[in-house]
N, C-alpha and C positions, 0 to 999 in steps of 0.2 A: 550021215549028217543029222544032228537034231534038228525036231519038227521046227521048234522056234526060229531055227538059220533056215529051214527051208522055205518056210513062208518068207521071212526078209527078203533069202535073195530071190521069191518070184515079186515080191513086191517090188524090187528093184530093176529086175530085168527079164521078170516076163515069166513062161514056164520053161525056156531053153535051159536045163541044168547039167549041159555037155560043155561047160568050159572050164575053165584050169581056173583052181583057187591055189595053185603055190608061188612060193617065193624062193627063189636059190640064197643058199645058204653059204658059206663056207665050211662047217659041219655035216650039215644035211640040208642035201642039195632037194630040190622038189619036195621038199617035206607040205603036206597037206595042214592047213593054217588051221587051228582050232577056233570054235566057238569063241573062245575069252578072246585071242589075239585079230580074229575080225571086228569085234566090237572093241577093242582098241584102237586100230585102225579107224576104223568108224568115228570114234571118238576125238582122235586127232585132225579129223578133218573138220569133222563139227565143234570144235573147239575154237575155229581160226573163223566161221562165218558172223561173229558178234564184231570182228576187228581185233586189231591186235592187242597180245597179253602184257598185263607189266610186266615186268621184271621182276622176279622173285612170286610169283602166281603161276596159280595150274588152273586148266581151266576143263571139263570135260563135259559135250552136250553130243547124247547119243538118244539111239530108241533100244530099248530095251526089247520089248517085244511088241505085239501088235496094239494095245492099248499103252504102252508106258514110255515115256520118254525122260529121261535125266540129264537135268544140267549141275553140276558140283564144282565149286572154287574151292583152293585152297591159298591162303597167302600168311606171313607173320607179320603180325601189328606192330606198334611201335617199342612194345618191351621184347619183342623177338618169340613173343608166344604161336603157336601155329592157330591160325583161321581156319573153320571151314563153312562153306552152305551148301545146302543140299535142296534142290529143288523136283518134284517130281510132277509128272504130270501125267494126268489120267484120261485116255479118252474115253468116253463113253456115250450112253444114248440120249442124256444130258446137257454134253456141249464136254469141256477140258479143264478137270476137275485140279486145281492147284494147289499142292498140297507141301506144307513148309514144316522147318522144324518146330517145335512148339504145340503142336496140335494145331497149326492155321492152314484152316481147308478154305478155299472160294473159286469159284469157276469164273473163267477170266471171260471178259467181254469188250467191246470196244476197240480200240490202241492195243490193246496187250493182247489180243484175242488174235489180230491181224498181223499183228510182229510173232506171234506164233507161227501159225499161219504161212509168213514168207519163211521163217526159219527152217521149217520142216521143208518144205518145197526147196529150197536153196540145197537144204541138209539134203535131200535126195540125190537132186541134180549132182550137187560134187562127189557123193560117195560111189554113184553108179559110176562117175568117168573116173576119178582117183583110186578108188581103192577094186572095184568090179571090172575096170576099164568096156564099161559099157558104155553104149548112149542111153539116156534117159529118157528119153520119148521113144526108142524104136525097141531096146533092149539088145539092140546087135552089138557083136564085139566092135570094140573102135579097132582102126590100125595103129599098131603102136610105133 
């Protein structure tokens, strides 16, 4: 497992790293989930914590790694061109350095500091019991 998923999932659920990360397949049964398809995962979950998507929109807000988090929309405007943004966010020893297309950096404060804030914590909670099938406060497996 790379270092980056190891830290996540003790970040998630502790340093117990004796639980099952597969999914049955039809193909390949128990097959062991990779790096990119856990942080899709991840991403589908954090996707759905802002409320629900329009129609015709993608939505993805994951953590990247231990300082990064990304939230990315796509949707087509009214000539059917594709949209996209790209939001990333930096933690550091600063505060949560925000960082947009265009060269616009600003560390967030206030309202938007705090709606951070619950996201990521919300973002925890569901990905430990959705996709970890953890609890998030104890890190024990749930029963499923």
């Amino acid at each position: 497992m790379g270092s980056v998923l190891k830290k996540a999932i003790k970040l998630l659920v502790g340093d117990d790293l004796g639980f099952d990360l597969r999914l049955p397949g039809r193909k390949r049964p128990l097959k062991t989930l990779t790096e990119r398809e856990l942080l899709t995962l991840e991403s589908e979950v954090g996707s759905k914590i802002f409320g629900p998507i329009e129609h015709g929109r993608r939505r993805e807000f994951f953590c990247l790694d231990e300082q990064t988090w990304i939230w990315h929309e796509e949707w087509l405007d009214e000539s059917r061109k594709l949209q996209t943004s790209t939001i990333r966010y930096e933690i550091n020893e600063h505060g949560v350095l925000k960082v947009q297309e265009g060269a616009r950096y600003s560390y967030l404060d206030g309202e938007e500091l705090q709606n951070f804030s619950v996201a990521v914590r919300v973002y925890y909670e569901q990905v430990a019991r959705e996709v970890y099938h953890r609890d998030p406060e104890t890190g024990e497996k749930l029963i499923q």
